[in-house]
PDB file of N, CA, C and O in Angstrom:
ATOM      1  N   UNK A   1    -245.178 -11.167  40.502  1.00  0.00           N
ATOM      2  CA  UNK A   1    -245.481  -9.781  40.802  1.00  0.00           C
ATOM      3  C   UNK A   1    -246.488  -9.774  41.955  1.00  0.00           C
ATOM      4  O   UNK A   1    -247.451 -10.536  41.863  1.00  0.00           O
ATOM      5  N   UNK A   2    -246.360  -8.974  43.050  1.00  0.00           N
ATOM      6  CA  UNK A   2    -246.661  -8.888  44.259  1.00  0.00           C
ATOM      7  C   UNK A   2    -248.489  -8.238  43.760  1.00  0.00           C
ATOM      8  O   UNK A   2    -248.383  -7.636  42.691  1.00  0.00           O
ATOM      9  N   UNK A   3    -249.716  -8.240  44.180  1.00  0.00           N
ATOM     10  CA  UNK A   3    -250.672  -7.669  44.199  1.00  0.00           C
ATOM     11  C   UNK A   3    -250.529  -6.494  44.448  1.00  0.00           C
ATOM     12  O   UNK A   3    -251.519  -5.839  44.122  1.00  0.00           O
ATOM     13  N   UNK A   4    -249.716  -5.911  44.894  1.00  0.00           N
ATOM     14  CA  UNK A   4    -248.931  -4.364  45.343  1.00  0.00           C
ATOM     15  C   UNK A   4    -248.697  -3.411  44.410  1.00  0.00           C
ATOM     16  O   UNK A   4    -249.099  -2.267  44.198  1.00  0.00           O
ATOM     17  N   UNK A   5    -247.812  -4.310  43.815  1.00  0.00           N
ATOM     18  CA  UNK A   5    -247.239  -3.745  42.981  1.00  0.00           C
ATOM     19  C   UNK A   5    -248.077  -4.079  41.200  1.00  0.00           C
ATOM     20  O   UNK A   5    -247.681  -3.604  40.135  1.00  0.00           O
ATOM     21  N   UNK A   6    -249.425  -5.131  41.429  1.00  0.00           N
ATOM     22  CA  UNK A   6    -249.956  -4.904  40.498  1.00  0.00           C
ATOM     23  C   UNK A   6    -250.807  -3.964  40.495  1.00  0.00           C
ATOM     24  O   UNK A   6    -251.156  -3.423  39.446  1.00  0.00           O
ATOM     25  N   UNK A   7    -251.314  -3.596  41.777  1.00  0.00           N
ATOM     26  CA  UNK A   7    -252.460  -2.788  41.733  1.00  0.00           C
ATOM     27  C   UNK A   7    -252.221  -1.271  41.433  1.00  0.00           C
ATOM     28  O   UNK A   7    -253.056  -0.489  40.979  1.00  0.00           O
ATOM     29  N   UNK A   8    -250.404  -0.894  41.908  1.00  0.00           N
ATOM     30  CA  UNK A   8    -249.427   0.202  41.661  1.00  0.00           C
ATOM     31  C   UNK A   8    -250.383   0.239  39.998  1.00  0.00           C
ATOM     32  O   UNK A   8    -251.466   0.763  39.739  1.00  0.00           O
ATOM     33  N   UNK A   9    -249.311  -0.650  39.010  1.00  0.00           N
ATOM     34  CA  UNK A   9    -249.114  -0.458  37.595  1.00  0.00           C
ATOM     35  C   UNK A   9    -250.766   0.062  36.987  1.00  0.00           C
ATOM     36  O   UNK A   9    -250.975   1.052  36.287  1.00  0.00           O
ATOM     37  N   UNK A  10    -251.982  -1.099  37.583  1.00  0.00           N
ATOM     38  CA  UNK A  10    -253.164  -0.974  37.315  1.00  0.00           C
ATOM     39  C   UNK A  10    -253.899   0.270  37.400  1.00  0.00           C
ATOM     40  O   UNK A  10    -254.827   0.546  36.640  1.00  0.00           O
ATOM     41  N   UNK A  11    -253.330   1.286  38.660  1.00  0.00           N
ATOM     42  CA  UNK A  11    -253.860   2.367  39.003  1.00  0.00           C
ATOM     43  C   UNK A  11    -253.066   3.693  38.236  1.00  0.00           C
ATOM     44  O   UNK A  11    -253.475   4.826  38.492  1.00  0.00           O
ATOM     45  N   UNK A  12    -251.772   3.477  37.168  1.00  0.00           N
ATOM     46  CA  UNK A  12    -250.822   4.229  36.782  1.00  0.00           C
ATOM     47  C   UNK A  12    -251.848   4.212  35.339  1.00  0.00           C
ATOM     48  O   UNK A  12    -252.392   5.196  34.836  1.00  0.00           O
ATOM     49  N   UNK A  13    -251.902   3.073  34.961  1.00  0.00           N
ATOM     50  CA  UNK A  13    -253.082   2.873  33.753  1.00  0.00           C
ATOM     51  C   UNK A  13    -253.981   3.736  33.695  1.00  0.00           C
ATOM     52  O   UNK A  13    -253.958   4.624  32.843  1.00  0.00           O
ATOM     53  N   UNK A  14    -254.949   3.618  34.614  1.00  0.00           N
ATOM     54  CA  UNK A  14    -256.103   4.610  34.733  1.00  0.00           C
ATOM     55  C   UNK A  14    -255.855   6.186  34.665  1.00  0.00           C
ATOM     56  O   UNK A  14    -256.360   7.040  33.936  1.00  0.00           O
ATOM     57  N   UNK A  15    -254.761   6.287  35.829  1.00  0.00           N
ATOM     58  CA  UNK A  15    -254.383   7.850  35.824  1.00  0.00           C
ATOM     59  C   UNK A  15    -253.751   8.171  34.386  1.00  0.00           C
ATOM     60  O   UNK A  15    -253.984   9.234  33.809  1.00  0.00           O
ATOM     61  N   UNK A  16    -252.922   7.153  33.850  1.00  0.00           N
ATOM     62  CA  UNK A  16    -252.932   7.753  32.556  1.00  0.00           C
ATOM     63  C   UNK A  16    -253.698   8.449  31.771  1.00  0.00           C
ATOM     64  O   UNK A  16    -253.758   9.665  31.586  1.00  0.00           O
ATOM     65  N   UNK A  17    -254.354   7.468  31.267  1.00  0.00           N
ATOM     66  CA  UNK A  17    -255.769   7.416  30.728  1.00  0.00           C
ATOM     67  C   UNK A  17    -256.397   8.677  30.664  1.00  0.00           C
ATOM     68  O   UNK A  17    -256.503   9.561  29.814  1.00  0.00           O
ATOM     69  N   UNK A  18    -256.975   8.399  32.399  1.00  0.00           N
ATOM     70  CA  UNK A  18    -257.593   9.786  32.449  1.00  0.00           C
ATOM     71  C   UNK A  18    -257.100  11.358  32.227  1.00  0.00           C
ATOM     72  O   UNK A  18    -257.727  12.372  31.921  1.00  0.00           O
ATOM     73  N   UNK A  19    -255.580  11.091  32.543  1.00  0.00           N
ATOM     74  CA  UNK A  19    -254.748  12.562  32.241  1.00  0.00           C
ATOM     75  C   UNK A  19    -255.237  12.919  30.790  1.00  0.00           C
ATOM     76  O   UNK A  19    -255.853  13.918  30.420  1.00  0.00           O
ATOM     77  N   UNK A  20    -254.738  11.683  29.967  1.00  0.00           N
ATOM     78  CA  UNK A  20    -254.804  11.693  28.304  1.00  0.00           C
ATOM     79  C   UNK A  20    -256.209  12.170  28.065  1.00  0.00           C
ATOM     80  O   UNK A  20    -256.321  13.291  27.569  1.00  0.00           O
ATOM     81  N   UNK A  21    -257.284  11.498  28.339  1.00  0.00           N
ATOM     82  CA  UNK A  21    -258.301  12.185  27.875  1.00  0.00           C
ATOM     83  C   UNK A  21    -258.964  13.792  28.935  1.00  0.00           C
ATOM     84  O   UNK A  21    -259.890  14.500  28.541  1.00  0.00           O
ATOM     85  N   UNK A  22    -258.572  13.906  29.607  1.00  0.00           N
ATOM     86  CA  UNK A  22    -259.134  15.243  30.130  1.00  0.00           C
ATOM     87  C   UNK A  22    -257.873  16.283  30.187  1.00  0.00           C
ATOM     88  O   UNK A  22    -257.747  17.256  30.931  1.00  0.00           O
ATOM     89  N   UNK A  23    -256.835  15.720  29.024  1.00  0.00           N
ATOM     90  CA  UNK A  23    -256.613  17.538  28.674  1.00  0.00           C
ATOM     91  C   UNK A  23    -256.228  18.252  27.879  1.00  0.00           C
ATOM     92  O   UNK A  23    -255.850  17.729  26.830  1.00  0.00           O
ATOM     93  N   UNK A  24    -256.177  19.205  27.960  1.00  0.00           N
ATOM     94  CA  UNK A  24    -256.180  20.843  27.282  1.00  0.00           C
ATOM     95  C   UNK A  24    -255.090  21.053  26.780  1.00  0.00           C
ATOM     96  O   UNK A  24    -254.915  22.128  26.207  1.00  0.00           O
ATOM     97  N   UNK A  25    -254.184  20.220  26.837  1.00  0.00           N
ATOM     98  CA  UNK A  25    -252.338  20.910  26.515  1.00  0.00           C
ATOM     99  C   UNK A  25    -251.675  19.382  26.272  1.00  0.00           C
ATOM    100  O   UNK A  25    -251.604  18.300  26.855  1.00  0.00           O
ATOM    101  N   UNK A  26    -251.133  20.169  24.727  1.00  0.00           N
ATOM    102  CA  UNK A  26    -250.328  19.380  24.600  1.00  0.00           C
ATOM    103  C   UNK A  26    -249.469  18.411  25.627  1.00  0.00           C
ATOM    104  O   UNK A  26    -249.727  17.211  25.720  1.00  0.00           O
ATOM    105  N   UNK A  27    -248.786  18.828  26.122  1.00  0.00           N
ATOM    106  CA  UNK A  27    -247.907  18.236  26.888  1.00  0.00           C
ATOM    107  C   UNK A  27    -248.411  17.585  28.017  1.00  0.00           C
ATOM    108  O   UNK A  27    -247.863  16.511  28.267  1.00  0.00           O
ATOM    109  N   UNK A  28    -249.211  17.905  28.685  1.00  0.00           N
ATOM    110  CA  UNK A  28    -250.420  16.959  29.423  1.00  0.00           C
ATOM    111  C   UNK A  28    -250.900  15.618  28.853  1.00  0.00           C
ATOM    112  O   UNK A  28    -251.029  14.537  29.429  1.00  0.00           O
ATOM    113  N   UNK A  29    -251.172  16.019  27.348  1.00  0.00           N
ATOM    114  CA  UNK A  29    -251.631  14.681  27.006  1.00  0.00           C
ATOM    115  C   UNK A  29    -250.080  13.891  26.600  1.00  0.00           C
ATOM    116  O   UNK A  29    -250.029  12.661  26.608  1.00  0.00           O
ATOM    117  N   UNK A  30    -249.101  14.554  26.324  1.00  0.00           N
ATOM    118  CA  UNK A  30    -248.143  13.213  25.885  1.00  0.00           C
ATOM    119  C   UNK A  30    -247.694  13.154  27.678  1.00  0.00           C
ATOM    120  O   UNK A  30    -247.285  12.032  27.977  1.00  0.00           O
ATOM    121  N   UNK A  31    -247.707  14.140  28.850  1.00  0.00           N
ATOM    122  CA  UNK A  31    -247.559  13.007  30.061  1.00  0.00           C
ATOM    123  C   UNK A  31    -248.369  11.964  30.314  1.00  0.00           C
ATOM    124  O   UNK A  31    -247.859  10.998  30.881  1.00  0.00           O
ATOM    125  N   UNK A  32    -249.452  11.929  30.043  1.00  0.00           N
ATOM    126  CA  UNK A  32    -250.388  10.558  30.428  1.00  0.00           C
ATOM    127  C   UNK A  32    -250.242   9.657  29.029  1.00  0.00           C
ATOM    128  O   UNK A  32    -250.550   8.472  29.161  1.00  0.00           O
ATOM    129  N   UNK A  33    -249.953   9.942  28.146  1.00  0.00           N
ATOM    130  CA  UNK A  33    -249.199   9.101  27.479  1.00  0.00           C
ATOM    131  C   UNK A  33    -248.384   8.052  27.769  1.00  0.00           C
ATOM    132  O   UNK A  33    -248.584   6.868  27.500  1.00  0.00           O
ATOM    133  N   UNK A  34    -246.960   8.797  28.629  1.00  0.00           N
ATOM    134  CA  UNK A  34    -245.573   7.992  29.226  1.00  0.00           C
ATOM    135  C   UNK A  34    -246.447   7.578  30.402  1.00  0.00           C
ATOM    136  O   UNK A  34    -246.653   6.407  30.720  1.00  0.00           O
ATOM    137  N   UNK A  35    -246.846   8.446  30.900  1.00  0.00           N
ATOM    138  CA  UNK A  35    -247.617   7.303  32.367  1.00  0.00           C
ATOM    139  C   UNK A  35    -247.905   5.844  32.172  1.00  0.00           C
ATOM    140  O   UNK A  35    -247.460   4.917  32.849  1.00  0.00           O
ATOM    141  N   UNK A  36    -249.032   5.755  30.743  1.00  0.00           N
ATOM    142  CA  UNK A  36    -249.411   4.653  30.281  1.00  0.00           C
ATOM    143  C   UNK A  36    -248.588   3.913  29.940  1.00  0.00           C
ATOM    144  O   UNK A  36    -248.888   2.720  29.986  1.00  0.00           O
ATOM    145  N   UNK A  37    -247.504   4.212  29.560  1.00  0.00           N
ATOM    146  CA  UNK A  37    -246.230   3.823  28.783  1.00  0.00           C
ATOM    147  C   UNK A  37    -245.635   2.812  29.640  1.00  0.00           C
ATOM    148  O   UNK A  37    -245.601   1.608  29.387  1.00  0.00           O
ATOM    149  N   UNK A  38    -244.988   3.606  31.072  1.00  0.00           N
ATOM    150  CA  UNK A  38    -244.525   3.203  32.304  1.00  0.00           C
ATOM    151  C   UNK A  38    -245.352   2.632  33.091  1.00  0.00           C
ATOM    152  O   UNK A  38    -245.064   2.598  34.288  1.00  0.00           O
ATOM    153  N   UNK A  39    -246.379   2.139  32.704  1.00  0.00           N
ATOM    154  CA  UNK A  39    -247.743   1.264  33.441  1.00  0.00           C
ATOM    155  C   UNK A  39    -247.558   0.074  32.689  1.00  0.00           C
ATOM    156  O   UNK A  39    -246.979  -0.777  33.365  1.00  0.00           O
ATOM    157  N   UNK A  40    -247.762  -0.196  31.853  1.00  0.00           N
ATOM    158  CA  UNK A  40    -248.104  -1.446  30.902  1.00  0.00           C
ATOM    159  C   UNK A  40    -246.862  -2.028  30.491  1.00  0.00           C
ATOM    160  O   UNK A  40    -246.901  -3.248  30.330  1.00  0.00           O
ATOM    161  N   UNK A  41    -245.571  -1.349  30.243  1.00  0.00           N
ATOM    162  CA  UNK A  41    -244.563  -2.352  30.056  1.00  0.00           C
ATOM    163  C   UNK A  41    -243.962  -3.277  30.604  1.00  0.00           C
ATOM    164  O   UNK A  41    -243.157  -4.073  30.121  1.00  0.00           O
ATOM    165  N   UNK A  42    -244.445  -3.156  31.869  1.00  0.00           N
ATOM    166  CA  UNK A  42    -243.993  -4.304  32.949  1.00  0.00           C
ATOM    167  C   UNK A  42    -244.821  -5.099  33.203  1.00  0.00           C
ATOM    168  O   UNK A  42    -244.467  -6.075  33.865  1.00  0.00           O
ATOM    169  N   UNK A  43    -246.262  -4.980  32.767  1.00  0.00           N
ATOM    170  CA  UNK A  43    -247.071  -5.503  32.863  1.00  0.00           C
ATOM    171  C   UNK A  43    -247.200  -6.626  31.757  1.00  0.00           C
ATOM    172  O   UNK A  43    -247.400  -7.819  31.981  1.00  0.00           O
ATOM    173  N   UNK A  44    -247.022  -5.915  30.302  1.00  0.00           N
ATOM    174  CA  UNK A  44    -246.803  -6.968  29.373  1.00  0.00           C
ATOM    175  C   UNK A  44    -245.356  -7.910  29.504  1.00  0.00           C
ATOM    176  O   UNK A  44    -245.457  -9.076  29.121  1.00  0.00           O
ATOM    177  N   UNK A  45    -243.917  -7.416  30.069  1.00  0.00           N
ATOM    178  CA  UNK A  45    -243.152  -8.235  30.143  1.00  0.00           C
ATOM    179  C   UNK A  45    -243.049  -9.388  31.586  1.00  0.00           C
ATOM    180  O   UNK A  45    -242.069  -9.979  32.040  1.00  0.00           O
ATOM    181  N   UNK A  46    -244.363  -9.384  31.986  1.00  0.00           N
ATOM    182  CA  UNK A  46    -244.391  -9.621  33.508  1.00  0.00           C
ATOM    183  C   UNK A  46    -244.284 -11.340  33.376  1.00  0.00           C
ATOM    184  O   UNK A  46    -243.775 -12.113  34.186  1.00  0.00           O
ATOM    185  N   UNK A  47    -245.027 -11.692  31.909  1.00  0.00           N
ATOM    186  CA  UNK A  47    -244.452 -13.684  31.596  1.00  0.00           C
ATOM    187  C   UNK A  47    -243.209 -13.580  31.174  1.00  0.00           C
ATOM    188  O   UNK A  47    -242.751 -12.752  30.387  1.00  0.00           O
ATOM    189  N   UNK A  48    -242.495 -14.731  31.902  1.00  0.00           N
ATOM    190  CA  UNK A  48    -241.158 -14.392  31.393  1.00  0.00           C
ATOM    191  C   UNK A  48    -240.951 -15.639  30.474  1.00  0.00           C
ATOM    192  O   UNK A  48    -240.517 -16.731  30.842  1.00  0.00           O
ATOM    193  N   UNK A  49    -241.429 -15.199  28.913  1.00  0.00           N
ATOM    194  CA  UNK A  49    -241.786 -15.718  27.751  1.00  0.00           C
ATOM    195  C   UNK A  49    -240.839 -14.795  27.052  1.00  0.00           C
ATOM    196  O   UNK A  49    -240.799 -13.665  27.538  1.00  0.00           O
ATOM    197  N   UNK A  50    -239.763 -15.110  25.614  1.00  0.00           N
ATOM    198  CA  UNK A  50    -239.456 -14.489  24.609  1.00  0.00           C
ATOM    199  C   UNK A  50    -240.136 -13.632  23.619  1.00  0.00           C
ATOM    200  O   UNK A  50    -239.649 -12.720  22.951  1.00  0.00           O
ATOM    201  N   UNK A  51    -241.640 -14.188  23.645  1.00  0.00           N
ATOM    202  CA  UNK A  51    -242.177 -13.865  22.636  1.00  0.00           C
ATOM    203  C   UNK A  51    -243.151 -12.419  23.408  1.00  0.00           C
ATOM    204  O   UNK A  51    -243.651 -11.526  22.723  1.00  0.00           O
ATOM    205  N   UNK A  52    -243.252 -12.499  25.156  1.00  0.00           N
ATOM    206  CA  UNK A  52    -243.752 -11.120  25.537  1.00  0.00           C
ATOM    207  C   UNK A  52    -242.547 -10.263  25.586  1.00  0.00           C
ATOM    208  O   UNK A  52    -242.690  -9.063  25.353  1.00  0.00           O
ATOM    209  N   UNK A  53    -241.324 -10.762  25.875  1.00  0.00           N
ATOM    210  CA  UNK A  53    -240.277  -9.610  25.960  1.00  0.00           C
ATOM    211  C   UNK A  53    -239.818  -8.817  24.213  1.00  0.00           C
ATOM    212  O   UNK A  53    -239.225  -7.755  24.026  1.00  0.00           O
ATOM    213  N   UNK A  54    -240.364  -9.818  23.152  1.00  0.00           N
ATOM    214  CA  UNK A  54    -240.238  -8.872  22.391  1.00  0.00           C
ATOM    215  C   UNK A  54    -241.331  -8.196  21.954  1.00  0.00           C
ATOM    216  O   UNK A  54    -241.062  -7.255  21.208  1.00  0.00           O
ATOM    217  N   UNK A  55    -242.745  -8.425  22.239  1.00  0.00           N
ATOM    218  CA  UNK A  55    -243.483  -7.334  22.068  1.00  0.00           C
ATOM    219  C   UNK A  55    -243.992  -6.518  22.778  1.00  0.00           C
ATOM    220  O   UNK A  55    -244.944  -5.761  22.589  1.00  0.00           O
ATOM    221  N   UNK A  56    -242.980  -6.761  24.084  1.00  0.00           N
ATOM    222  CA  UNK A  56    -242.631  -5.437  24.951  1.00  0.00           C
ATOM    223  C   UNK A  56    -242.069  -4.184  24.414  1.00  0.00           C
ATOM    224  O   UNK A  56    -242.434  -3.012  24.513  1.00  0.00           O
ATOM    225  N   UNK A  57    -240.531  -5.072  23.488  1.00  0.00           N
ATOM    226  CA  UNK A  57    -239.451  -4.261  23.011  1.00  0.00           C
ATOM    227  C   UNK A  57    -239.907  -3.338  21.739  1.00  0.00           C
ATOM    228  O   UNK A  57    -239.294  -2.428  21.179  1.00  0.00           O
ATOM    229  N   UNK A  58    -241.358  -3.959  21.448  1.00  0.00           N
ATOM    230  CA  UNK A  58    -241.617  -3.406  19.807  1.00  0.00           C
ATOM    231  C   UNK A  58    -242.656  -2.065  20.230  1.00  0.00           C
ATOM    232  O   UNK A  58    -242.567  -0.899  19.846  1.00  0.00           O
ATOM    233  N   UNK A  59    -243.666  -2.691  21.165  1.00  0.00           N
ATOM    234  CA  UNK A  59    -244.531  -1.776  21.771  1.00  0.00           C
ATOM    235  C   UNK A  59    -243.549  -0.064  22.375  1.00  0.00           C
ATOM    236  O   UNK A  59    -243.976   1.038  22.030  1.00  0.00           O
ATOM    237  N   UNK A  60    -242.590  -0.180  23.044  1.00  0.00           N
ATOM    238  CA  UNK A  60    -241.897   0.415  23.496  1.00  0.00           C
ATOM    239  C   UNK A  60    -241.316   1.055  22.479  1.00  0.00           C
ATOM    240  O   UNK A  60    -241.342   2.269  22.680  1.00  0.00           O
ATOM    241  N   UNK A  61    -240.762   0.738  21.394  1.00  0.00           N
ATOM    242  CA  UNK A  61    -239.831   1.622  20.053  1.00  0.00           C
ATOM    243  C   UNK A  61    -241.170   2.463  18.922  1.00  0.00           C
ATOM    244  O   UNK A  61    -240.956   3.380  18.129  1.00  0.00           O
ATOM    245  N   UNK A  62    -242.505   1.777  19.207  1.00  0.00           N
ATOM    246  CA  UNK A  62    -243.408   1.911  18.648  1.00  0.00           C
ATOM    247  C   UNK A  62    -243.842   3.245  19.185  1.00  0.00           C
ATOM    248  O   UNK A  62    -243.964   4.273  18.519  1.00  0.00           O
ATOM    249  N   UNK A  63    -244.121   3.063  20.825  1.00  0.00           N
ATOM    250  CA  UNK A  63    -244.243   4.219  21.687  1.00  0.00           C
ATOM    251  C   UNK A  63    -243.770   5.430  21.602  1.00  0.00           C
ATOM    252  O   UNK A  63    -244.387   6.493  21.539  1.00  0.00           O
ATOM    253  N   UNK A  64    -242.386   5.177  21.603  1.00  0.00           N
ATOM    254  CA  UNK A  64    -240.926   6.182  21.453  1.00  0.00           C
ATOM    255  C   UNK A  64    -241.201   6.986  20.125  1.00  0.00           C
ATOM    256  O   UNK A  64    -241.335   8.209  20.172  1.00  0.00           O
ATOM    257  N   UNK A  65    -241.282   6.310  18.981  1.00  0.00           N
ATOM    258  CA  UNK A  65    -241.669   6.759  18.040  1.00  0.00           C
ATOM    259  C   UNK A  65    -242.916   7.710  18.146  1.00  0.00           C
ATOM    260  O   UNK A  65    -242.757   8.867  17.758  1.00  0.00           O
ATOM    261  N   UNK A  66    -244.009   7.370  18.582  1.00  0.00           N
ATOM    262  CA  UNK A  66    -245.377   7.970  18.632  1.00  0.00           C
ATOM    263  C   UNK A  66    -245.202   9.516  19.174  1.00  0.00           C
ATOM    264  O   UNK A  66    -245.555  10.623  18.765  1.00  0.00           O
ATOM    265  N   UNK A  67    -244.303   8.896  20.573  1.00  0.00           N
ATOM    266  CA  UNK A  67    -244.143  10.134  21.623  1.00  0.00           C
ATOM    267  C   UNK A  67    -243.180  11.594  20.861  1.00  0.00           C
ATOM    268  O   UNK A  67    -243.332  12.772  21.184  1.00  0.00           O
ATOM    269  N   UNK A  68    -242.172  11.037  19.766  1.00  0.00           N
ATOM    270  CA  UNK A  68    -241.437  12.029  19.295  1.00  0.00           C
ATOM    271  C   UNK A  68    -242.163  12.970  17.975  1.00  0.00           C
ATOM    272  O   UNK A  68    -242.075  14.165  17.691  1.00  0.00           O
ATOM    273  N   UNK A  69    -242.972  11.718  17.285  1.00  0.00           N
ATOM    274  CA  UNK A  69    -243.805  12.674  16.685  1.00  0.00           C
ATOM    275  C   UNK A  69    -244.828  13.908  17.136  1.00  0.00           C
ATOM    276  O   UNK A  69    -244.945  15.071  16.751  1.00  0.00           O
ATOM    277  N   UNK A  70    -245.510  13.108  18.130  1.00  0.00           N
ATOM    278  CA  UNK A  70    -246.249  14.045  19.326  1.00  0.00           C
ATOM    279  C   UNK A  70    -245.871  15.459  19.582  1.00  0.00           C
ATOM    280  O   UNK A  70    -246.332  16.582  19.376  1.00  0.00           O
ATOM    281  N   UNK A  71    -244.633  14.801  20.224  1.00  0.00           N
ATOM    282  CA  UNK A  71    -243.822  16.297  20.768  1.00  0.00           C
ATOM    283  C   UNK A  71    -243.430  17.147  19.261  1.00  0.00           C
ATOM    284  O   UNK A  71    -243.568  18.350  19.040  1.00  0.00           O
ATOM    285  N   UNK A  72    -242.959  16.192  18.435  1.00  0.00           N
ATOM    286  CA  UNK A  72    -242.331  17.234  17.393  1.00  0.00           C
ATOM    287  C   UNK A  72    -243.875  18.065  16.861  1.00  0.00           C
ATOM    288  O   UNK A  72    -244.012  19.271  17.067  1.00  0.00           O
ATOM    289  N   UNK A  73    -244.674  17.456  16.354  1.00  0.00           N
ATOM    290  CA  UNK A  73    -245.930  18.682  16.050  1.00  0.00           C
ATOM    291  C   UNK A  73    -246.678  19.331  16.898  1.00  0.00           C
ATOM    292  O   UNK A  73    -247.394  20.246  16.491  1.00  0.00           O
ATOM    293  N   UNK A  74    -246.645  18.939  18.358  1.00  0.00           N
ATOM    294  CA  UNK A  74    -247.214  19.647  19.022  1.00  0.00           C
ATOM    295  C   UNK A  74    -246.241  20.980  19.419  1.00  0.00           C
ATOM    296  O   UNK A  74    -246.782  21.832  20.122  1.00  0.00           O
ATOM    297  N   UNK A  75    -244.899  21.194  19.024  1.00  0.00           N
ATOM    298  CA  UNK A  75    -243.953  22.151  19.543  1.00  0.00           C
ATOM    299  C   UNK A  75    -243.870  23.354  17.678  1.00  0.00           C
ATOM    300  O   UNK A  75    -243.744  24.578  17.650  1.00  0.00           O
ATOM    301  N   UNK A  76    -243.994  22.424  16.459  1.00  0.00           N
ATOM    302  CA  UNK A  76    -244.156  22.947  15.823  1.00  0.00           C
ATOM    303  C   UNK A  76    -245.781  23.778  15.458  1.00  0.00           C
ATOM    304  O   UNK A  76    -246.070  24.777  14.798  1.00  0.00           O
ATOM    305  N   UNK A  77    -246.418  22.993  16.091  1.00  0.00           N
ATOM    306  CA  UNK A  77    -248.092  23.841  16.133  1.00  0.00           C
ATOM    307  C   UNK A  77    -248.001  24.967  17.024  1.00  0.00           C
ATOM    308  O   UNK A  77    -248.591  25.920  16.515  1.00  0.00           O
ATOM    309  N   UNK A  78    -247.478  25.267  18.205  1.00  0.00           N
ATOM    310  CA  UNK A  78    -247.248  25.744  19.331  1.00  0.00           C
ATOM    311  C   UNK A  78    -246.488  27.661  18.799  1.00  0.00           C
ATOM    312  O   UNK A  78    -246.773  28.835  19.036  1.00  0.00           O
ATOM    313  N   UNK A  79    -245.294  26.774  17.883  1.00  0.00           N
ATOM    314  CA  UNK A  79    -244.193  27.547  17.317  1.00  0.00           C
ATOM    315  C   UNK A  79    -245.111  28.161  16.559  1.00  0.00           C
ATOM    316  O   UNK A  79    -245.253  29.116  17.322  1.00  0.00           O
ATOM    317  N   UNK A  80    -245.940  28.423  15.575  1.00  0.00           N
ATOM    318  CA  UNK A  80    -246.694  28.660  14.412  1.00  0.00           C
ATOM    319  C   UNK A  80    -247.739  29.028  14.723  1.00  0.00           C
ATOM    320  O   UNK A  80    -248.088  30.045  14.123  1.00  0.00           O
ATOM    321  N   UNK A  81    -248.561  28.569  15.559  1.00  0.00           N
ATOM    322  CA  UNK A  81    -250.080  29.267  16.357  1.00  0.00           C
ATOM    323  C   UNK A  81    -249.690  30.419  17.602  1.00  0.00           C
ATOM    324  O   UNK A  81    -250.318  31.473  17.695  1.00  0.00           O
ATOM    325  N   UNK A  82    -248.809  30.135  18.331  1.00  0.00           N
ATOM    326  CA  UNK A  82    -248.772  30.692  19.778  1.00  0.00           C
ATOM    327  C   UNK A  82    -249.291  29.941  20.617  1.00  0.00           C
ATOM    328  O   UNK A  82    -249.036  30.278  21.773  1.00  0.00           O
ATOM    329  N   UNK A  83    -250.068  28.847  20.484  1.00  0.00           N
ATOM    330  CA  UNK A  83    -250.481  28.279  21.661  1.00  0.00           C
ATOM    331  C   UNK A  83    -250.465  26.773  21.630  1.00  0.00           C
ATOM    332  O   UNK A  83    -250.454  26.168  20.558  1.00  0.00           O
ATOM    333  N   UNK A  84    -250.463  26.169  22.786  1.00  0.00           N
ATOM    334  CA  UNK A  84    -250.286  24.751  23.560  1.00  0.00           C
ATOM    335  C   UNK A  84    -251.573  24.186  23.674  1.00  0.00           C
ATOM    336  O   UNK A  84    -251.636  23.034  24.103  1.00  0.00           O
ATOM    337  N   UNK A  85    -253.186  25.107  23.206  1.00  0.00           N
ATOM    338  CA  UNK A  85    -253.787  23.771  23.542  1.00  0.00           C
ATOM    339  C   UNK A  85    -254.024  22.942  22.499  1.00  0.00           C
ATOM    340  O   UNK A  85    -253.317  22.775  21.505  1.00  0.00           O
ATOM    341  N   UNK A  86    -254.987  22.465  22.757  1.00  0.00           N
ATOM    342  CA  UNK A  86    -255.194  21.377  21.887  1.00  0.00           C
ATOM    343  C   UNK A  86    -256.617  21.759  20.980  1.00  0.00           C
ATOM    344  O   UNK A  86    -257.037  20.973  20.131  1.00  0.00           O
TER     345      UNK A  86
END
């Protein structure tokens, strides 16, 4: 992996991050969520080892999972309160 393209993933991290913790709305925080998501998985599968590609694959279904619960109560809180923040 090129320094380029690590410093890309490294700086997708942070902006995650920071999205996730500075905000107000649901859906803000599950985008810096996937940001983080789409930062670090290439990063953890970046040894090309069996044992990082599957706890790439677990991290990732783990994620998926997290992200659908997310969305599902944050759309049912939303539905039931009137509002998106947090």
């Amino acid at each position: 992996m090129t320094p380029y393209v690590l410093s890309i993933f490294l700086f997708g991290l942070g902006l995650g991050t920071t999205i996730t913790f500075a905000s107000t709305h649901w859906l803000t925080a599950w985008m810096g969520l996937e940001i983080n998501t789409l930062s670090i998985l290439p990063l953890m599968a970046r040894q090309h080892h069996p044992r990082a590609v599957e706890a790439t694959a677990k991290y990732f279904l783990a994620q998926a999972t997290a992200a659908t619960a997310l969305l599902f109560a944050s759309t049912t809180n939303a539905w039931f309160s009137g509002v998106w923040e947090i």
